[in-house]
N, C-alpha and C positions, 0 to 999 in steps of 0.2 A: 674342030680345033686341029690346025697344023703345027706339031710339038715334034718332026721331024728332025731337023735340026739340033731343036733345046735339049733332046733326052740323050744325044751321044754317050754325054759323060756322066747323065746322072744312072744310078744302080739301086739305089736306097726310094721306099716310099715318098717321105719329105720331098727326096728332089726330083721326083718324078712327078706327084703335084706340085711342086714350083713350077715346074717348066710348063707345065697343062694351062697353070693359072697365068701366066705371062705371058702367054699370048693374047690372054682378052683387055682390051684399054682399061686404064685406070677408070674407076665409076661405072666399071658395065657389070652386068647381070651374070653370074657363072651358073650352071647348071650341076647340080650334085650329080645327077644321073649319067650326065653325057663327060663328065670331068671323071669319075670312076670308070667308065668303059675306056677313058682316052688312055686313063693311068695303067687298065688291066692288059691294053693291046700292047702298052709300050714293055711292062713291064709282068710276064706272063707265074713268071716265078714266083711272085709276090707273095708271103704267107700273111699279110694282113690281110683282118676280113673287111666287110664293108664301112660296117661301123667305124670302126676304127681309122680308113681311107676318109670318112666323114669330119671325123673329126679334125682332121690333119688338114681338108678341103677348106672347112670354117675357120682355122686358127690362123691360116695359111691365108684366105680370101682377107680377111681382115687386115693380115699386117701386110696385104700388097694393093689397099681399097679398093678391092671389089666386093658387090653385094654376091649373094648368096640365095639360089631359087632351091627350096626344098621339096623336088620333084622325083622324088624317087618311085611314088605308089603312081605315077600317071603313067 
């Protein structure tokens, strides 16, 4: 994922997975795994834990339609 760009202005969890997630087209497949690494590179300070980044991934994928691969144990 290139979120280069999209995370200038974002600071906060939320919009640091928005911008992760809006880079994948509408109807595609995000990866919980590789969308937390994207979110932990952009944003290194972050005190949420994984979980939590999960949840934000799922609530977030849905309201911008993308599916959702739950690959975190592979």
């Amino acid at each position: 994922m290139d979120v280069q760009a999209d995370h200038r202005r974002a600071s906060t969890a939320k919009e640091l997975v928005r911008a992760a997630l809006l880079n994948a087209p509408f109807g595609e497949t995000v990866s919980i795994k590789e969308t937390i690494a994207v979110v932990r590179e952009l944003g290194p300070d972050l005190t949420e834990s994984d979980c939590q980044l999960i949840e934000l991934i799922m609530l977030k994928a849905i309201l911008l339609g993308r599916f959702v691969a739950f690959d975190m144990k592979e």
